[in-house]
C-alpha positions in Angstrom: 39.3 -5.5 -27.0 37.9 -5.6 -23.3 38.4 -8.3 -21.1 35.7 -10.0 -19.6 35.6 -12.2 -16.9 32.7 -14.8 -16.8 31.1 -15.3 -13.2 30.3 -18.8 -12.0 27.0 -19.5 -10.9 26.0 -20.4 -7.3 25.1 -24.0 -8.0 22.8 -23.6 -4.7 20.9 -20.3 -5.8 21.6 -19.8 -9.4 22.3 -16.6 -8.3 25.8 -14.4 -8.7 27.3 -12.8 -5.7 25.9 -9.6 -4.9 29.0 -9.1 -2.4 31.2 -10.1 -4.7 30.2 -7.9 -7.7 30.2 -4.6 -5.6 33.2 -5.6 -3.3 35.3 -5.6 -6.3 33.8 -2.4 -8.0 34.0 -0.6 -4.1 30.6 1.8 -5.4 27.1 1.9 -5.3 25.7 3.1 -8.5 22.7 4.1 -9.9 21.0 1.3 -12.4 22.4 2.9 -15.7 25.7 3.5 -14.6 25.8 -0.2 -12.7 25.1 -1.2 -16.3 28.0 0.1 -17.7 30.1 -0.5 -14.5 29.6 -4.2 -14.1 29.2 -4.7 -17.8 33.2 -3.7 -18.4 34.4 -6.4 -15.7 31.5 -9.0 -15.2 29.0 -11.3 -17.4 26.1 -13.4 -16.8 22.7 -14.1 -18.5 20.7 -11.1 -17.1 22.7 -9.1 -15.6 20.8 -5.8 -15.9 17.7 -7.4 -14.5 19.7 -8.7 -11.9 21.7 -5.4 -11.2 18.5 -3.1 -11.4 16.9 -5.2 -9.1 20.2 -4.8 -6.6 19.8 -1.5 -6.8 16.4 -1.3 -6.1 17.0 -3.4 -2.9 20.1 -2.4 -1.5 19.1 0.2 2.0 22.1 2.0 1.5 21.3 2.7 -1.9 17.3 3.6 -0.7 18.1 6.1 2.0 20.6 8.1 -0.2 19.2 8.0 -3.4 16.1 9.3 -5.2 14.7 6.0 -6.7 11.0 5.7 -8.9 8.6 3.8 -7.1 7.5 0.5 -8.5 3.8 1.0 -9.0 1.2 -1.8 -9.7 -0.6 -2.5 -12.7 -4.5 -0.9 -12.8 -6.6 -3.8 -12.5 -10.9 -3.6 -12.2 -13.5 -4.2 -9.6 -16.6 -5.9 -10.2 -19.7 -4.2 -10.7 -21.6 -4.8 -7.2 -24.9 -6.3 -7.3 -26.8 -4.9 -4.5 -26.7 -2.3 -1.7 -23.3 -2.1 0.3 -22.3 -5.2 -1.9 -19.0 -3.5 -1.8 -17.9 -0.8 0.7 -14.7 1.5 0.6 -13.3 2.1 3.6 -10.9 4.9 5.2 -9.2 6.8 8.3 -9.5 10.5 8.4 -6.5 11.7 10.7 -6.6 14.1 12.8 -9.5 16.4 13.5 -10.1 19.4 15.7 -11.1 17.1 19.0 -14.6 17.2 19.8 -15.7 15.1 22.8 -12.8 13.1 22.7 -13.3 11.6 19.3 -10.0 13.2 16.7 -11.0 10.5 13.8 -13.1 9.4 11.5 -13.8 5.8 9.9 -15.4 7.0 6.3 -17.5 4.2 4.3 -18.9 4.4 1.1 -20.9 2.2 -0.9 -19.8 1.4 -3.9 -23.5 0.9 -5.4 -25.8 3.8 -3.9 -22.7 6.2 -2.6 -24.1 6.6 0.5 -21.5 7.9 2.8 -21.2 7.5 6.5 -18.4 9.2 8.6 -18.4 7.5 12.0 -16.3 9.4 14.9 -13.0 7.7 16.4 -11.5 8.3 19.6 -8.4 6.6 18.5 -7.3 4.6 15.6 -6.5 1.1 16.5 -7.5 -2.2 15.0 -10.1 -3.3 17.3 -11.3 0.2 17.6 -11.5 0.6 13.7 -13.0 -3.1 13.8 -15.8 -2.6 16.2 -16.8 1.1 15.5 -17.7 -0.3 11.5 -19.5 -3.7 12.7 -21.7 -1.5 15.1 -22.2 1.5 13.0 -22.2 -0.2 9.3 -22.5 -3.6 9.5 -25.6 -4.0 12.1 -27.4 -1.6 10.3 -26.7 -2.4 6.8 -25.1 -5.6 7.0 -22.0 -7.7 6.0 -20.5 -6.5 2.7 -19.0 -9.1 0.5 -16.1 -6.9 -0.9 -14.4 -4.3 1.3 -11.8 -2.3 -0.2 -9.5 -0.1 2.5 -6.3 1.0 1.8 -2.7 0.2 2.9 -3.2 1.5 6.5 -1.5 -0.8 9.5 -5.3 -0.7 10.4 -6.6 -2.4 7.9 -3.4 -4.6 7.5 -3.2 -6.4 11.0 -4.1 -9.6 12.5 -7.1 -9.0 14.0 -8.3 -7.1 11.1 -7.7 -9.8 8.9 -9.7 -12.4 11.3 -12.1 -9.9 11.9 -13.2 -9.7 7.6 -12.8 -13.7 7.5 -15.1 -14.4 10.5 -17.7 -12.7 9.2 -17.6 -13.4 5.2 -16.0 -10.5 3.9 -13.5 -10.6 1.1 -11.1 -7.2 1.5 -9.4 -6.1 -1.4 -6.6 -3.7 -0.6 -5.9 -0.7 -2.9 -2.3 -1.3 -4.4 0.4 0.7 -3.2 0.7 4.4 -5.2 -2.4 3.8 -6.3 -5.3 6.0 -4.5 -7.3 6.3 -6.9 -8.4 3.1 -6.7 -10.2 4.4 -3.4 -11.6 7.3 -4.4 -15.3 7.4 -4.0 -14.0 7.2 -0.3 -10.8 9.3 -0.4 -13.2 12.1 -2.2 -15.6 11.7 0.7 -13.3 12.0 3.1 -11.7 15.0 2.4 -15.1 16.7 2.5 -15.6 15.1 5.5 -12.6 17.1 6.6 -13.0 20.1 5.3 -16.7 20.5 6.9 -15.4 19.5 10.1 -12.3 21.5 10.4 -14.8 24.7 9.1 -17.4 24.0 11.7 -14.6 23.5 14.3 -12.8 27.2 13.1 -13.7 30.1 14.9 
């Protein structure tokens, strides 16, 4: 019969010592095999939670090994009620330059599917911020729901104040998830393939 030895808990944390478990075993280990591994000398309640979720985190671990990416659970939008009630949003990057302008901001509307592609002569926030309220939102006005994607764009500060100052509830796409984008993402890649054909010589 094995021995085991039972691990004290961190009466602070609750938590066992991460350092501890792998500074005995000297080895990083994938999550099945850090089952087995830390199951012959160590025991707690959850442990393969807790050692599957080491694994996951450690950077060592991340920059040499292949790992599955945790992926979000599909959720629903609601059906919008009006025109440009609720707009998709995103960057095309980069175009054959033309005038100066290598981007596109595309916008669809979730409702009618109108597109718009507006030309970018660079992709930063206020950039991305100003080219949609002059192009978009003065001519159609301010969306309720605007869904971009993960871009630093669409992430920042001023981005952020940008949507809250003027009403507009954004509604990121999860992460692996494009699809939840893709009236826009569909757009957009027609939008690059005319331009890049009209560009071509």
């Amino acid at each position: 019969m094995k021995s085991v030895l039972h691990v004290r808990f961190d009466i602070l944390t609750g938590s066992v010592s991460f350092r501890r478990i792998y500074g005995t075993l000297r080895v990083h280990l994938t999550w099945s095999k850090g089952y087995s591994k830390v199951g012959d000398r160590f025991l707690w309640p959850d442990y393969k939670k807790q050692v599957a979720e080491w694994n996951r985190c450690c950077v060592p671990c991340q920059r040499g090994k292949i790992q599955p990416h945790t992926v979000s659970p599909l959720g629903t939008y609601p059906v919008p009620r009006h025109r440009f009630d609720h707009v998709h949003i995103d960057l095309v990057e980069p175009l054959p330059p033309s005038r100066g302008y290598t981007y596109t901001l595309t916008c669809v509307d979730r409702f009618s599917r109108w597109p718009e592609a507006i030309p970018l002569k660079d992709i930063k926030s206020e950039t991305v911020a100003f080219e949609f309220y002059a192009n978009c939102i003065a001519r159609f006005g301010f969306p309720e729901r605007l869904t971009p994607d993960q871009g630093r764009q669409f992430e920042s500060r001023l981005f952020r104040e940008f949507a809250r100052l003027l009403g507009m509830k954004v509604v990121h796409t999860t992460p692996y998830h494009p699809q939840a984008n893709g009236s826009v993402e569909t757009q957009a890649a027609k939008t690059d393939r005319l331009i890049v054909g009209q560009a071509s010589p």
